[in-house]
C-alpha positions in Angstrom: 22.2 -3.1 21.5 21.2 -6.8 20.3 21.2 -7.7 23.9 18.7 -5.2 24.5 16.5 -5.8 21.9 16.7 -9.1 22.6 14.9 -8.4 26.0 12.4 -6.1 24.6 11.5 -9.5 22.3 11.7 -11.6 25.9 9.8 -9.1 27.6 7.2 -8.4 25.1 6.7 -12.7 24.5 6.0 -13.3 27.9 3.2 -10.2 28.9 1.4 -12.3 25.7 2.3 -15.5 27.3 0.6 -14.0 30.5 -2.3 -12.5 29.4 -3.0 -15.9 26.8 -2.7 -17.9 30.2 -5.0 -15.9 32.4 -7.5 -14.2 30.5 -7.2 -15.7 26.6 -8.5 -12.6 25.8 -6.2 -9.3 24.3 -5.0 -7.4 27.0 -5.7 -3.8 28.0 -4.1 -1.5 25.4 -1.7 -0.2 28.9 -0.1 -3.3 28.3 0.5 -2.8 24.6 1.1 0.4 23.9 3.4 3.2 25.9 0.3 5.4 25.9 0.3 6.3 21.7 0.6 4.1 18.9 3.7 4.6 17.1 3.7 4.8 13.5 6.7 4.3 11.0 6.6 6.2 7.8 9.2 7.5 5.4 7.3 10.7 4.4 8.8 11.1 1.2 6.4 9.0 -0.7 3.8 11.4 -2.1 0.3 10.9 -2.0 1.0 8.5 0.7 3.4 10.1 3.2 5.0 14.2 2.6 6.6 15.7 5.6 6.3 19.5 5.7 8.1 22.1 8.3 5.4 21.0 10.8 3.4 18.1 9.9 2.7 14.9 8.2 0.0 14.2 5.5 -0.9 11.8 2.9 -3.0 8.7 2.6 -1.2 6.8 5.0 -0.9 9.6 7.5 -5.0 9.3 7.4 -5.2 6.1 7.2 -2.9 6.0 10.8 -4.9 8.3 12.4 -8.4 6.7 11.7 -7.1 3.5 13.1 -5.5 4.8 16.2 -9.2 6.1 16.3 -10.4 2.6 16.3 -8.2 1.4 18.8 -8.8 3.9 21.0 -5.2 5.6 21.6 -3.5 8.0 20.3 -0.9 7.9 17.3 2.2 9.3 16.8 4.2 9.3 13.8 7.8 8.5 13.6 9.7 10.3 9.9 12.4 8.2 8.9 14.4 6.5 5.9 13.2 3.8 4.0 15.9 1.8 5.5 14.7 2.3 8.9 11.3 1.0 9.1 11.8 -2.8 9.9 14.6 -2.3 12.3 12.7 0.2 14.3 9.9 -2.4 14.9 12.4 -5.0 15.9 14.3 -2.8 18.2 10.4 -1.4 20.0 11.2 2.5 18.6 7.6 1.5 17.0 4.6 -0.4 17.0 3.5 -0.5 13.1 5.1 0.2 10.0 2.5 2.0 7.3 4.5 3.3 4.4 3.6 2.2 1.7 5.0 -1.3 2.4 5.2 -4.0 0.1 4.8 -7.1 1.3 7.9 -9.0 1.6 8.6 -12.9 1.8 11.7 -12.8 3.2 10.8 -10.8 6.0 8.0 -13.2 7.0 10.4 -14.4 10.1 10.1 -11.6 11.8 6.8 -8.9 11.4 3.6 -9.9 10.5 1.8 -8.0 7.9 -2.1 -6.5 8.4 -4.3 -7.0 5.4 -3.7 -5.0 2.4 -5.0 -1.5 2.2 -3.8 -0.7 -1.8 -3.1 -2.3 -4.3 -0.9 -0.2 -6.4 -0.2 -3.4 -9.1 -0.6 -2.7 -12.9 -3.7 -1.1 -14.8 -5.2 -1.0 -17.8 -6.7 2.1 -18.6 -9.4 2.7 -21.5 -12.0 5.1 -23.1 -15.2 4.0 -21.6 -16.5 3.7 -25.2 -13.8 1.0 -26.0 -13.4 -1.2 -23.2 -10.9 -3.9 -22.8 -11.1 -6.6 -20.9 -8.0 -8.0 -18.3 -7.0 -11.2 -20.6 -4.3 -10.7 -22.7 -6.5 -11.5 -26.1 -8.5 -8.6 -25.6 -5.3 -6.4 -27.0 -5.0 -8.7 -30.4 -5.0 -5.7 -32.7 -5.2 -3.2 -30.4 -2.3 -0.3 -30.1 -0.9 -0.7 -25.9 1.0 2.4 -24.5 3.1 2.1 -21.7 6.2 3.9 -20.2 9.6 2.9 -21.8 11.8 0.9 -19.0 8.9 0.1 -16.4 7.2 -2.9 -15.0 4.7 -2.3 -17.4 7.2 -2.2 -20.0 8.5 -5.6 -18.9 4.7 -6.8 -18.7 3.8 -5.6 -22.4 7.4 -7.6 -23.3 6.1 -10.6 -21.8 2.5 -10.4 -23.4 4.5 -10.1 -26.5 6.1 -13.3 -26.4 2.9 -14.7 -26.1 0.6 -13.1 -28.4 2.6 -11.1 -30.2 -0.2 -9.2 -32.7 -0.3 -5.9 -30.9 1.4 -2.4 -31.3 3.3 -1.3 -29.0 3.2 2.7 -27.9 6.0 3.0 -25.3 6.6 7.3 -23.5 8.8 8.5 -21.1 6.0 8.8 -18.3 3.3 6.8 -17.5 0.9 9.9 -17.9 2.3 10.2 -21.5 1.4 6.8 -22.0 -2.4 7.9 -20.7 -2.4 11.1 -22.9 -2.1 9.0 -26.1 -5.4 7.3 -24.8 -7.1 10.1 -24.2 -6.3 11.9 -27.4 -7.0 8.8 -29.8 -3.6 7.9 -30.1 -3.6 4.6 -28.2 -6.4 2.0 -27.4 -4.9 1.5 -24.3 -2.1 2.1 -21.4 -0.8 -0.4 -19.3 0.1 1.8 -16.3 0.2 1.6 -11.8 -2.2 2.1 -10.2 -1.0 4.9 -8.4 -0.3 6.4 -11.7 -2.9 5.7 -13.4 -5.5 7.2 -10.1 -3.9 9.9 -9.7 -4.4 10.8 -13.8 -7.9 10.0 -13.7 -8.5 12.3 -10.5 -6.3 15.1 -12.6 -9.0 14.8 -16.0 -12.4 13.9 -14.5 -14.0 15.4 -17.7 -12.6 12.0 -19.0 -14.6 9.1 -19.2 -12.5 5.9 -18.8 -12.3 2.8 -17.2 -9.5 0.8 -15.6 -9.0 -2.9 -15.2 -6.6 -4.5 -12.3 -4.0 -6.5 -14.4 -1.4 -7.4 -11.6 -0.8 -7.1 -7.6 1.2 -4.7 -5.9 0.4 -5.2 -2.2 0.6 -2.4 0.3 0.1 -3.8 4.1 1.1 -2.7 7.2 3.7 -4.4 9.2 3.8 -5.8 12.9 6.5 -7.2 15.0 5.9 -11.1 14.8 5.8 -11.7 18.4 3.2 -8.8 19.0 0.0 -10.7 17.8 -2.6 -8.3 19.6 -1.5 -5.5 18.4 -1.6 -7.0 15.0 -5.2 -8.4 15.6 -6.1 -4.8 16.8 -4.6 -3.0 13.9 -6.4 -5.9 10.9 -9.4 -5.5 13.3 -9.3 -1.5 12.8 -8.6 -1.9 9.0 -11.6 -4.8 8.5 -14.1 -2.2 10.2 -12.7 0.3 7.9 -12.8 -2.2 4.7 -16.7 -2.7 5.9 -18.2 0.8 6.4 -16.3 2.1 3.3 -14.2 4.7 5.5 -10.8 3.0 3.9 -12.1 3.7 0.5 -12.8 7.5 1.4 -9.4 7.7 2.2 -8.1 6.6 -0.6 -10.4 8.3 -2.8 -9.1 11.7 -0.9 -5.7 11.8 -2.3 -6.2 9.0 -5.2 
């Protein structure tokens, strides 16, 4: 098996190598692809990836299939554990992982990740009639909720240490944590951003505002050694990113 994939690799480096030679341009997507662009995804990741008895949905489900549109080819989408996802790049079951992937240093030897497409890092969520602003100081008297044992737990901790002149509100759930702000019970919640868009979508009669406190990367993920399709796939993202078409799909199911 690692002999194999090994000449997949070897096979793969030198139709670049060709094509970089000859043309310096990317080649034709016959060279690229085996007639679909293969998509990793561990459909159990609602709103990004659900697998029903038939079919695939979520965010990332659309967001694959609008840039097989770009590319012009068509996409098919391969279910499978978390686990999975890298090694079925490096082994060419694959051509892109969208899952909502993290980017991930120590992988950097071996995929290349597309731009980001989310960023699902921490929140702060407020009534539009008491806004606060991202720097820490803003919450110097100020009541923060937050859910008991999360990375927002571990920010407000850390904030603490700092400041320290701020009430801390921890729940059970993150949307506990966004009730209290919504009934008057907290200034603020420190929340994901996931969480805190998928609340806000739940209550629209509710008129808040959120600001972007940390990074939580989503990206999608390339075999290092296949640099066109990479440039193809940050090419169909970019286009997205400019006419506003990644931001209706996200806006769909977030």
């Amino acid at each position: 098996r690692l002999l194999a994939s090994g000449g997949l690799l070897a096979g793969s480096g030198l139709v670049t190598g060709r094509w970089l030679l000859r043309h310096g341009i990317t080649p034709p997507l016959s060279e690229l692809f085996p007639g679909e662009l293969r998509i990793a995804v561990d459909a159990s990741y609602p709103p990004f990836a659900v697998a029903t008895a038939d079919d695939l949905f979520g965010l990332d489900i659309d967001l694959g299939r609008a840039i097989g549109e770009r590319i012009g080819i068509p996409v098919r989408f391969v279910n499978m554990g978390y686990d999975g996802l890298y090694d079925s790049l490096q082994t060419g079951q694959t051509d892109l992982i969208l899952s909502a992937l993290l980017m991930d240093g120590a992988k950097l030897g071996d995929v290349r990740y597309t731009r980001y497409y989310f960023d699902a890092g921490l929140i702060l969520v407020s009534a539009k009639n008491q806004p606060i602003e991202s720097s820490m100081n803003s919450l110097v008297g100020k009541s923060l909720a937050y859910e008991f044992g999360s990375a927002a737990d571990g920010e407000a901790r850390a904030w603490a240490r700092r400041i320290g002149d701020f009430e801390h509100r921890p729940y059970e759930l993150p949307e506990y944590a966004l009730d209290a702000v919504r009934f008057q019970q907290a200034d603020t919640a420190l929340v994901d951003a996931i969480a805190g868009r998928l609340y806000l979508r739940q209550h629209p009669d509710w008129q808040a505002d959120y600001v972007s406190i940390t990074h939580a990367l989503f990206a999608g993920a390339v075999r290092i050694d296949r640099i066109f399709v990479w440039r193809l796939v940050n090419r169909a993202l970019q286009d997205m990113v400019d006419n506003d078409s990644l931001d209706k799909i996200i806006a769909r199911w977030l």
